[in-house]
Each structure stands twice: as structure tokens, then as C-alpha cells.
C-alpha positions in Angstrom: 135.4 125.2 46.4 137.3 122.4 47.6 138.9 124.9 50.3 135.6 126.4 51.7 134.5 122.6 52.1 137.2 122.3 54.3 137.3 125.4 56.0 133.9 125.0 57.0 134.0 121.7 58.8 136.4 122.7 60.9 135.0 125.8 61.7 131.7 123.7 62.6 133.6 121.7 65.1 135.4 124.5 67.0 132.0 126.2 67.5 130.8 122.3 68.7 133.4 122.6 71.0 133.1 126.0 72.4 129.5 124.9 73.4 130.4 121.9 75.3 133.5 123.1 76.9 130.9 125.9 78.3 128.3 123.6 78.9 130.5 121.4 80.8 131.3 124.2 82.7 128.4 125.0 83.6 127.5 121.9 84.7 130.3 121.9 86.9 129.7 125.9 88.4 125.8 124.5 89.0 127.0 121.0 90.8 129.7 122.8 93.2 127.7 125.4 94.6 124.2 126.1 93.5 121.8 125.5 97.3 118.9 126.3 95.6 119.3 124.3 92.2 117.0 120.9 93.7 115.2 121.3 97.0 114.6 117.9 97.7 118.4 117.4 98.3 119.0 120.1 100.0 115.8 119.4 102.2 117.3 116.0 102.9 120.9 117.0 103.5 120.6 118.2 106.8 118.4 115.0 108.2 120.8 112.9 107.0 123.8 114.7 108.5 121.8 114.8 112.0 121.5 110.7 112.3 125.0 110.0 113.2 125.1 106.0 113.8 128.5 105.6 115.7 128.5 103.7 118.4 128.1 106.1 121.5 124.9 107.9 120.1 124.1 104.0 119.3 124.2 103.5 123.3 122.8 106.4 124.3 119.5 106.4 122.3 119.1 102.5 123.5 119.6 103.4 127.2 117.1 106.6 126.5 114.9 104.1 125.0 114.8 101.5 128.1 115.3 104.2 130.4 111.0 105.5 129.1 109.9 101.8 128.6 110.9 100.6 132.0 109.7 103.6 133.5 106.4 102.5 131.3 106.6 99.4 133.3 107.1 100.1 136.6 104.3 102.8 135.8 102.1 100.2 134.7 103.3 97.3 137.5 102.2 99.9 140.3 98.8 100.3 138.4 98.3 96.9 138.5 99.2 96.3 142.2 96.4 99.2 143.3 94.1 97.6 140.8 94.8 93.8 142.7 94.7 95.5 145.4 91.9 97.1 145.3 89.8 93.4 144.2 91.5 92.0 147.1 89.7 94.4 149.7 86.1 93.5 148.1 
């Protein structure tokens, strides 16, 4: 009786084993390559890929940005002059 006792412990800790080692590799299999497993994340991915924030693209989008407000302005500035203008000639 005294060897069954033993035998069987260690029997239940090889099985306890087994099931983790496969667990962890499952874990693994499902974290390395699995694009479907959470779509948020892979939703996200991509967006955050696209915004790069070195320097040059820095510049660029800054000098895109003034480039449509100051062509707001002078847009604007010419309005105003034909709108002076045009009180001036009443």
C-alpha cells in the first residue's frame, strides 16, 4: 500500500506537467502567429504603424499644415479687402 501511495503522486504530477508544458505551448503557438485571435489589436496595428513621428514627416505635415492655413488667410484677407472695398464706394 505504501508503494501505490507513492506511485500515484508522482504519476499525478507528470500528467500536471504534461498539461502545462502543452498549455504553455499553446499559449506560445496562439501569441506568435494567430491574426485573427483579438481584432481590436490587429485593427489598431496598422494605424499605429502608419503615424511615423520622425522628424522629416514632422516638417512635412507642419509646412502642409501652414501651407492650407495661410492659403485660408490670404483667402480670407482678399474677402475682406472687396468687402472694405465695397463700403468704401457707398
Amino acid at each position: 500500500m505504501a508503494e501505490q501511495a507513492s506511485s500515484r503522486p508522482r504519476q499525478f504530477s507528470e500528467s500536471s506537467e504534461a498539461s502545462t508544458s502543452t498549455n504553455n505551448s499553446n499559449a506560445v503557438e496562439s501569441q506568435s502567429f494567430n491574426p485573427f485571435a483579438n481584432p481590436a489589436q490587429t485593427t489598431w496595428q496598422p494605424k499605429i504603424r502608419r503615424m511615423s513621428w520622425c522628424p522629416e514627416d514632422l516638417k512635412r505635415e507642419r509646412q502642409r499644415s501652414l501651407h492650407e492655413i495661410s492659403a485660408q488667410n490670404v483667402q480670407g484677407f482678399s474677402e475682406n479687402q472687396e468687402k472694405s472695398r465695397r463700403q468704401s464706394e457707398f
